[in-house]
N, C-alpha and C positions, 0 to 999 in steps of 0.2 A: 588588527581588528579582533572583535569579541566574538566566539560562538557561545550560546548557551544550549547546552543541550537536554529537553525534557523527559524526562524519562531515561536520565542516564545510568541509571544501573542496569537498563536492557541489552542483551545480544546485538543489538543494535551497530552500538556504542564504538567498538573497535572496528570497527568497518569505516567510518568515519576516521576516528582515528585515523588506522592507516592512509585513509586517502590524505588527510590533512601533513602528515610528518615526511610524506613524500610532494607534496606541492613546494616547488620552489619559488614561483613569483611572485611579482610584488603589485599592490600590498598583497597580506596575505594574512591567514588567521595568527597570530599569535598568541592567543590567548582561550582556552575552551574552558565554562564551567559547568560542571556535572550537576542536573538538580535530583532528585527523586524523593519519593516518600518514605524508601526502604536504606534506610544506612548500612545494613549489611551489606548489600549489594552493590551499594557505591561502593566499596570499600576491595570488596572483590573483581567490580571493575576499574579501580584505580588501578588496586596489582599487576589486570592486563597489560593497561596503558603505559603503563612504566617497563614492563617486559617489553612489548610491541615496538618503543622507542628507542630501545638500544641502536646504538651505532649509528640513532640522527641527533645529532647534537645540537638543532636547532628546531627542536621539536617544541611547539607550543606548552607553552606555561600552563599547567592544570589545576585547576582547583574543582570542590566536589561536597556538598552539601543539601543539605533539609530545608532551607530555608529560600522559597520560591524569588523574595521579592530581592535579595543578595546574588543569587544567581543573572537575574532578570539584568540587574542594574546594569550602563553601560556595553550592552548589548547590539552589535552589529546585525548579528543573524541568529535566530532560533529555530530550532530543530525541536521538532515535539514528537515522541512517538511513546504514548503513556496508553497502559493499559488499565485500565478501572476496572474493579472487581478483579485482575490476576486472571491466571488462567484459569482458576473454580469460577470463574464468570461467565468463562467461555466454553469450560464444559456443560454448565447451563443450558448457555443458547443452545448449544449443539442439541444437547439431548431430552432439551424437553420440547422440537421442536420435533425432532426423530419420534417420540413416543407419540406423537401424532401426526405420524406419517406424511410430515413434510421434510424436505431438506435441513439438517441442522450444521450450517457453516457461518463461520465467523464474520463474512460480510455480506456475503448474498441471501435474501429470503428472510425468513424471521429471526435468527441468530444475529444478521448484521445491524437487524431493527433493535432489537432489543442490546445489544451493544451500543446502540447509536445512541438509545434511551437514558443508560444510565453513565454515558462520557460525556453528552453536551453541556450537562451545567458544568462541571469542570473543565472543559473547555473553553466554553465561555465565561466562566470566572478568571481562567488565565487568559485570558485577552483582554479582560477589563483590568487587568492589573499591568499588563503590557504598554496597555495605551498609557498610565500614570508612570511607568519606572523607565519603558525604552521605546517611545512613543516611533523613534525612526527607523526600528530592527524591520528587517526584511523578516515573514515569519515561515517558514519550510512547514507545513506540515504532511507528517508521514502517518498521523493516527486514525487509526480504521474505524469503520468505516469514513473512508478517505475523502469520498465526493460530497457527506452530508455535513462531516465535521469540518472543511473547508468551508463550504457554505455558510456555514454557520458564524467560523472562525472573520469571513469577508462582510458578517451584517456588522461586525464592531471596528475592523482594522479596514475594511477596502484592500484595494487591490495589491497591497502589501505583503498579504497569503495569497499564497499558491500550495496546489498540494502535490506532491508528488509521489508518483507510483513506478515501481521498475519493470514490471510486466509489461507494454510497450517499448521501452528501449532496449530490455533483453530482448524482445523478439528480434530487433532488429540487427542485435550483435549474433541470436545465433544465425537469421538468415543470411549475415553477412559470413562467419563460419561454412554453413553450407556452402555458398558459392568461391570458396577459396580455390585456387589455379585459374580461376579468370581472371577479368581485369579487376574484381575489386578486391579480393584476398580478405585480411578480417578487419580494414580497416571499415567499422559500422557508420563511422562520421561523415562518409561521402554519400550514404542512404540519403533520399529522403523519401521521409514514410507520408503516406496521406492515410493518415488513418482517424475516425470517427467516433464519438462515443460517450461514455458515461465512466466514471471509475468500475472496472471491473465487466464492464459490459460495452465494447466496443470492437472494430473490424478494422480490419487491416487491407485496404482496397485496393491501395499501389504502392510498388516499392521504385522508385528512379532513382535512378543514375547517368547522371550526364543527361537526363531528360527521359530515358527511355524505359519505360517501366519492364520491368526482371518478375513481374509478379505471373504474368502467363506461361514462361518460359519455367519457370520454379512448379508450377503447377503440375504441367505437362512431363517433367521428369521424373517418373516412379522412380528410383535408385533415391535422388535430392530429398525430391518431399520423403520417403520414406524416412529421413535422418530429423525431419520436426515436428519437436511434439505435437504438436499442436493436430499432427495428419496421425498423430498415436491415438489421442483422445477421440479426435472428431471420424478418423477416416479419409482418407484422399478422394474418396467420390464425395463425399459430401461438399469437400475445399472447392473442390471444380464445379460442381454444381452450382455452388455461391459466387466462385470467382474472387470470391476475399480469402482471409482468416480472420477466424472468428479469436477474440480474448478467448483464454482458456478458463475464464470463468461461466464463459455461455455454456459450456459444459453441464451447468445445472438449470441450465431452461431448455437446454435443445433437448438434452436425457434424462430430465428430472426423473422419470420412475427408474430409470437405473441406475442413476446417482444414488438413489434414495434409499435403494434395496441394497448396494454395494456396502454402501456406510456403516447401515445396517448390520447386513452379513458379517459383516466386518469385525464386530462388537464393541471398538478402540476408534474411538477419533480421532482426528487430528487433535484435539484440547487435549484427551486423553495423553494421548504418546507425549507433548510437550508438557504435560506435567507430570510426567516420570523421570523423563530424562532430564528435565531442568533441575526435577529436587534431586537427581543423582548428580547432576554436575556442580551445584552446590554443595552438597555433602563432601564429594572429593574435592573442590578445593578450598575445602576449609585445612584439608593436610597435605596441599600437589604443592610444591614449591614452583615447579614451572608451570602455574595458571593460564598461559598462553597457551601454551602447546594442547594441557584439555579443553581449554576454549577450541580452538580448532577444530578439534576432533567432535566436542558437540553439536556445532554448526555447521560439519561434516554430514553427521548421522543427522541431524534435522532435515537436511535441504535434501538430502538424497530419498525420502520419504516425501515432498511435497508435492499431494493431490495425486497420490501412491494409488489412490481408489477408481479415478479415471482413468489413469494408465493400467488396469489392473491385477494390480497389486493390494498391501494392505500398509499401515500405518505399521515401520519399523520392519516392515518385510516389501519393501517395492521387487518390482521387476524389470522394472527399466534407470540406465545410468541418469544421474544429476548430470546436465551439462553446465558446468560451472567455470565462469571466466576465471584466470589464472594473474589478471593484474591485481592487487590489492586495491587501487587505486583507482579503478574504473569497476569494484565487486557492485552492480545496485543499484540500492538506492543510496551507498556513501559518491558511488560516480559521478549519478545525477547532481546530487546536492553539491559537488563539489564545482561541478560544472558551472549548474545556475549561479554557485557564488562567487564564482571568477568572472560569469559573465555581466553580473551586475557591478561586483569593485573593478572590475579592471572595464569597463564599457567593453567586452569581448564579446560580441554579438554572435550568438549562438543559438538554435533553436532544436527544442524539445519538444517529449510529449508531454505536459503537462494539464494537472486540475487548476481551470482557471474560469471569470465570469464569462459566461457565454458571449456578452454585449451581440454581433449579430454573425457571429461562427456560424450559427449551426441556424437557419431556420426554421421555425417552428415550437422551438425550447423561448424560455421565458429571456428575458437580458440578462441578468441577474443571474440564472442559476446555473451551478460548477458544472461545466461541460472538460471531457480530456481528449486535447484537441492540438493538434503542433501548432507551438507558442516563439515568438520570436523573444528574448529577453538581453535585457543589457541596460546600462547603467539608466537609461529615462523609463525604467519599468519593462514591464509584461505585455505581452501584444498576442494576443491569438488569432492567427491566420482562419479567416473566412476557406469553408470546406464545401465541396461540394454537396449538395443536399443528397442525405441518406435514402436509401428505398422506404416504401409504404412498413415495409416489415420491422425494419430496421428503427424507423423513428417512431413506428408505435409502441416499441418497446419501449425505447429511448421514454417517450412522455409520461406512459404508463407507470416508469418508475419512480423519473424524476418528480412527479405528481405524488407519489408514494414517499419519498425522501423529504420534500417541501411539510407536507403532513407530519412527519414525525418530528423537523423542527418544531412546528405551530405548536405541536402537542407537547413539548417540553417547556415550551413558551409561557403556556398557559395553563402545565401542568393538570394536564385534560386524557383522560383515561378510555374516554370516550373518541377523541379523535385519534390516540393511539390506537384502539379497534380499529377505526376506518381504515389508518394507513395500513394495518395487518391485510384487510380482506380485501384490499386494492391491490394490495401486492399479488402479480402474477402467478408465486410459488405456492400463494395460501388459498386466495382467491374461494373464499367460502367463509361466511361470516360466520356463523357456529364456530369455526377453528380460531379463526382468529378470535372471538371474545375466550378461546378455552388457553389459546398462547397469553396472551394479553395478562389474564389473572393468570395462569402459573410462574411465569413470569416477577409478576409482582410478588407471587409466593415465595421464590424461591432464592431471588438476588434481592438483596436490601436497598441495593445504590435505584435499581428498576423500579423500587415503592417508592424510593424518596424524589424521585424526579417525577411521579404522577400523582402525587398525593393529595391531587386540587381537588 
């Protein structure tokens, strides 16, 4: 089988890898090709990949190029995770959203809108070339913002995309972590999670096993909950008050003025930090002969900084440890992916949290729009398991967004500058039109790809 992977000169890259030159069943990928727009960096991720591959001698055949519709051909499975505008795009969002005293993150609030803005025609340029070169590839996508660029990706392919995110399935490797010396130890695959939501905005409302939810018992133990982030960010009264957990991206609507002011405080963003450290890891290994090993070490120092401000800390100075799984092959989102693609070629019916069309999951959301929701998957497609209906709080967020996401499609759609305003001042984090029409045009000021996709 063929992977093609978009965006393959990202950090990404070898995470995949690894999971892939460690899978031994059959079939299985044999085959990966690298696409991206930047040939140096394919180049310097080749060197990973051929490092990383040592001593499996049946490691997928690699090839790695510029050329989208070469790549595409022949194509079992795609893997997209491309960043438009680089990380100067993303220090953008961030800070011209910050300069006016809203949230500026990469996928939530105005940052992941105005990301959203200038990736969907390129995303949707790669799907319409998809359906002509590998009309039957299953299509993974992992490019942020997740839930609008699937949706977007599912008006051209159907039910083909799915999108995937790792923040749900980590939760559930570390909760499983936590309760090790019981009966479940860290095997995460006997969970099941019922958990509700949106990309980036969802709860975590029971954990069973063997039927019996663990999620009251997890609560109740200060010692346990003290060990998950998630009781770092929010607090342990808060978790019990809800009776869930909350994604650790609610972080920026349950505290937005302390998110807001932390970031702030802070002076260095997250965009920030990753583009110093990225052009320093580039730099050295343009002369490290073991590329590997400073790969490592980069996405060492990255991950142990991630969303450093909620826990806090600061961008490059956290205060609390990364908990980072220790298999290569189960790190993520290479796990997930590798997972779904064994459960579709081998019919190994396996279920996930994945972004998938609502049809009637969730009630109250439209049919049609990408809800992340446990999916069953295997070789006759994607199935997402009907959830129990969320609280009043819960799904008004949930609509409020989703209503804001739909918007920003329309408005790329129709290259309308004006209904890019609306989705702005819809959105919960901005929710004031004056801000929104002043994001809106800096915006357009400030990132080029953001004037060319509303230029109507």
């Amino acid at each position: 089988m063929k992977l093609c992977i978009l965006g393959g000169g990202g950090f990404r890259t070898p995470f995949v890898w690894q999971a892939l030159i460690r899978d031994t069943g059959s079939p299985r990928v044999d085959q990966v090709s690298l696409y991206d727009t930047d040939a140096s960096r394919l180049e310097v991720t080749t060197r990973i990949l051929g490092q990383l591959a040592e001593g499996f001698p049946d490691a997928p055949t690699l090839s790695a190029g510029t050329d989208l519709d070469q790549a595409l051909q022949g194509s079992d499975f795609i893997f997209a995770a491309v960043r438009v505008g680089g990380l100067a795009g993303r220090q953008a969002d961030e800070h011209v959203a910050l300069d006016l005293g809203v949230i500026g993150q990469e996928t939530t609030g105005p940052g992941g809108l105005s990301y959203a803005i200038r990736t969907l025609p390129v995303m949707i340029d790669i799907a319409r070339r998809v359906k002509r070169v590998a009309p039957e590839a299953y299509f993974l996508n992992f490019t942020n913002p997740a839930g609008i660029i699937t949706e977007a990706l599912q008006a051209e392919l159907g039910d083909r995309v799915l999108g995937i995110c790792d923040t749900p399935s980590e939760l559930g490797r570390r909760v499983a972590a936590i309760l090790v010396g019981d009966r479940l130890g860290h095997d995460h695959d006997r969970l099941q999670l019922d958990y509700v939501g949106l990309n980036h905005l969802g709860w975590m409302r029971r954990i069973l096993l063997d039927g019996r939810d663990l999620l009251p018992e997890l609560l109740a133990d200060d010692e346990r909950l003290a060990r998950l982030e998630e009781a770092t960010i929010f607090g342990a009264d808060w978790l019990r008050s809800r009776g869930m957990i909350p994604n650790e991206y609610l972080h920026y609507y349950y505290e937005n003025r302390e998110a807001v002011a932390a970031i702030k405080a802070a002076g260095v963003t997250r965009g920030d930090f990753l583009a110093r450290t990225q052009a320093d890891f580039y730099r050295q290994a343009a002369s490290t002969e073991d590329v590997a090993r400073l790969w490592r070490q980069a996405v060492e120092h990255r991950e142990a900084s991630y969303m450093a401000e909620a826990k806090g800390g600061v961008q490059g100075a956290p205060i609390t440890e990364h908990d980072a799984a220790t298999d290569p092959s189960q790190l993520g989102y290479a796990g997930v992916a590798l997972n779904v693609m064994r459960a579709i070629s081998r019919n190994e019916h396996w279920t996930a949290i994945l972004n998938v069309r609502n049809r009637t999951a969730i009630a109250g959301l439209p049919y049609d729009a990408v809800v992340e929701v446990p999916t069953v998957i295997g070789a006759n497609g994607v199935h997402p398991l009907t959830v129990d209906q969320p609280g009043l709080a819960e799904l008004g967020l949930m609509q409020q967004v989703k209503a804001v996401e739909q918007l920003i499609i329309s408005a790329v759609n129709k290259r309308s500058r004006q209904e890019a305003v609306t989705a702005f001042a819809l959105h919960p984090l901005v929710d004031s039109l004056a801000t929104a029409r002043r994001l809106v045009d800096t915006y357009i000021a400030q990132i080029p790809e953001v004037a060319a996709a509303l230029d109507g």
